[in-house]
N, C-alpha and C positions, 0 to 999 in steps of 0.2 A: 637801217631803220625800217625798210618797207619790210627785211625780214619780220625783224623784233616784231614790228605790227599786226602780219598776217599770221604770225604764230598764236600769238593773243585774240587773235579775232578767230582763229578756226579751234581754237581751244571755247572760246567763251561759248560760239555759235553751238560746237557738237555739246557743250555743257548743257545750253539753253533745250536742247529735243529731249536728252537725256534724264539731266536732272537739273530741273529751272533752278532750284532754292540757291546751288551751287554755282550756277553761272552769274545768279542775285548778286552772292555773297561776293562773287569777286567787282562787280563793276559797282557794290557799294563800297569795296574795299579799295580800289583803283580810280571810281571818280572821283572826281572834282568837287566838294562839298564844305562851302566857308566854314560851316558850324564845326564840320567834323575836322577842319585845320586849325580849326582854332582851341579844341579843345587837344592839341598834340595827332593830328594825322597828319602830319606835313609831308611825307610822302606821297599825298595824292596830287601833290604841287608838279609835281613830275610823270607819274602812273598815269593821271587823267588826260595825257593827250596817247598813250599807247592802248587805251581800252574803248569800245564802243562798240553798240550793236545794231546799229541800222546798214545794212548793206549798201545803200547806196551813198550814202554818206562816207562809208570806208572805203567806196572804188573810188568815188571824186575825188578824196584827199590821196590818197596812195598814188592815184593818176597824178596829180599834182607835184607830188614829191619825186616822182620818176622822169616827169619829162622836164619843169621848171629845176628841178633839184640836179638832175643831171649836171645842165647849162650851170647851174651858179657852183658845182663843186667845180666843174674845172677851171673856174678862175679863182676859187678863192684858197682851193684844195679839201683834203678828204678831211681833214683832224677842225680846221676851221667850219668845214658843214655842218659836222658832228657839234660844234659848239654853237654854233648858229640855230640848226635845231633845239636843243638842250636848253638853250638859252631864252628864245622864244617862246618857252609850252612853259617855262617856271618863272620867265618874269609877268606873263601876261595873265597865270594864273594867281600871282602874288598879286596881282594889282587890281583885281577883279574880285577876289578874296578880300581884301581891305575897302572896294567900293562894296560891296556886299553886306560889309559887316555895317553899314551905316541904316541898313533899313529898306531899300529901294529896291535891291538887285534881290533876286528871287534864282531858286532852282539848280541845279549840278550842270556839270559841265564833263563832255566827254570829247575824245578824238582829236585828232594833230591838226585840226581846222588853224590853230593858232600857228603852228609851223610851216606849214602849206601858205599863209597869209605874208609871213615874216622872211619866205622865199621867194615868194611873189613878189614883194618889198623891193629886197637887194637885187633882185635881177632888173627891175625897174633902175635903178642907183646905178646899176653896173651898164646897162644895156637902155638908156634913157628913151632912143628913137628906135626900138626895135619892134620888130611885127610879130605878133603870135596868132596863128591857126590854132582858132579854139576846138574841139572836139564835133561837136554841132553845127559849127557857121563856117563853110569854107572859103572864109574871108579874111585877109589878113589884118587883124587890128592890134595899131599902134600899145603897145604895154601900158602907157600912159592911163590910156582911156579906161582897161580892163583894171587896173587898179581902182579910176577914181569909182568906176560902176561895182567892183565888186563891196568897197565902201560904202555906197551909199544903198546896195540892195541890205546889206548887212545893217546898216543902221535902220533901215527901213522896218525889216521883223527885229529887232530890237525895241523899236520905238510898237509896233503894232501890236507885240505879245506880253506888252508891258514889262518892259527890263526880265527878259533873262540873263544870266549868267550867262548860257553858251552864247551867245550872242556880241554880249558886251566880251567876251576870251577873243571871239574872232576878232574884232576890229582890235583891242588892243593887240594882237599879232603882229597886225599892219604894223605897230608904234612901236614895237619888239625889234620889228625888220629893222626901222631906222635907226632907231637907238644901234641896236648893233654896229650899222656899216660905218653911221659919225662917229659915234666912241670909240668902239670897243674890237673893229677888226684886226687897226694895227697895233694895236695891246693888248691882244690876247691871249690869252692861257697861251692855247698853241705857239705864240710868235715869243712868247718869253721861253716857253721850253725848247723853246728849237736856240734860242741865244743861251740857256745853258747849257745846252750839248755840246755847243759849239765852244765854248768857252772850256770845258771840261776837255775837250778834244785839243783844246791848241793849249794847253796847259799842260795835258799828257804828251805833245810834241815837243814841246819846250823842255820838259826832263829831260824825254828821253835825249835833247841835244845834249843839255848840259853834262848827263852821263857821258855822250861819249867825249864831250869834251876835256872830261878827267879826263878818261883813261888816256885820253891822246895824249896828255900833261903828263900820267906818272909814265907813258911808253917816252915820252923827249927825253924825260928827266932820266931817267934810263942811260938815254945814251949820250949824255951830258949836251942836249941842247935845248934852247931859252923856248917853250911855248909861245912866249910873248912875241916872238918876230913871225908866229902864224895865227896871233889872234891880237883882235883891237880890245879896249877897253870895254865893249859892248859882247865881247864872245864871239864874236864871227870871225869868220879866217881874210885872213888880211891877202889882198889881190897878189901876184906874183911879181917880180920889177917887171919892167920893159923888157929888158935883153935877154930875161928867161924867155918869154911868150911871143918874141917879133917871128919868130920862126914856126906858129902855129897858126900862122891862117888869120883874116878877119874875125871880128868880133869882141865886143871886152869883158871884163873880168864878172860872173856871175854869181853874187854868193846864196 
């Protein structure tokens, strides 16, 4: 993701010295704009957290994704980050998008502030009484706190700049984060596709027994003896007597 991002950000940036109209065109094509969603842009639903052009705005959030993202991919894994991110930048611009459309909410929305919010989120869920050294303050402060303050700084220029859009995307992030980890971690995409692989895998073992379970039937029947007294009702091979195996040592019959 911080690829994807900085790709799009050193394309928009050398656009912008170059030729402005063009680097215009994409971050009106890629932001975040209810009208322009609603009229069939729904792609910006997603585009709008991978585009922005304030620099300093793109190293805080990328900062964010690399050291808090780190921490929550190795516990949750690499395919559920990716959906946790994903998830967060298109429901929080959906929901924002529909507050929008009532009247109140003003202006576009750019950059994975909502991702960055919605990692911050689960690693709080994950990591409830944990310390973070903030970049500025070499003091360790409890996750808890940096949540509720990054909340309430955010709601503060939301409430001051008279409802923006980016604004009101950030705090729903936060909402993005939770919704995820209560619902949606242990049913997700990821967790269902990894149970049909799995299931497609012991499905292809299960033939391939059955296979060779013929063959071993028409090799008996060959040599005119009963499969049935080396297999149960169920297809597995039936244990050997006692007085074949007393002469091989401890242990018993493994199928």
């Amino acid at each position: 993701m911080i690829l994807i991002s900085t790709a799009i950000y050193i394309t928009i940036v050398v656009l912008w010295g170059v030729h402005q109209s063009w680097a215009a065109a994409i971050l009106a094509l890629g932001g975040l704009s209810p009208e322009a969603v609603r009229h069939g842009w729904v792609w910006q639903l997603v585009t709008y957290g991978f585009v922005q052009l304030d620099p300093w705005n793109f190293l805080m959030t990328m900062l964010g994704v690399f050291f808090l993202g780190s921490a929550v991919e190795s516990r949750i894994g690499s395919r559920a980050f990716v959906e946790l991110y994903l998830f967060s930048i298109f429901g929080a611009g959906l929901l924002g998008c529909f507050l929008a459309w009532t009247g109140y909410i003003g202006g576009p929305a750019f950059g994975a502030g909502a991702a960055v919010n919605a990692i911050l989120m689960v690693f709080f869920l994950l990591n409830r009484d944990a310390p973070i050294m903030l970049l500025f303050v070499p003091i360790p402060i409890p996750v808890k706190y940096i949540v509720i303050f990054t909340a309430a700084v955010e709601a503060a220029y939301f409430l001051i700049y008279h409802f923006p859009l980016l604004f009101l995307v950030l705090l729903l992030g936060l909402v993005m984060g939770f919704v995820w980890y209560r619902f949606l971690w242990r049913h997700s995409v990821a967790g269902v596709f990894q149970l049909q692989i799995a299931g497609i895998r012991n499905g292809y073992y299960r033939w391939k027994r059955e296979r060779a379970k013929k063959k071993f039937q028409v090799y008996m029947r060959k040599h005119d003896q009963d499969p049935k007294q080396y297999f149960d009702e169920y297809g597995n091979f039936r244990p050997p007597d006692e007085q074949d195996k007393k002469d091989r040592g401890p242990g018993g019959w493994v199928n």
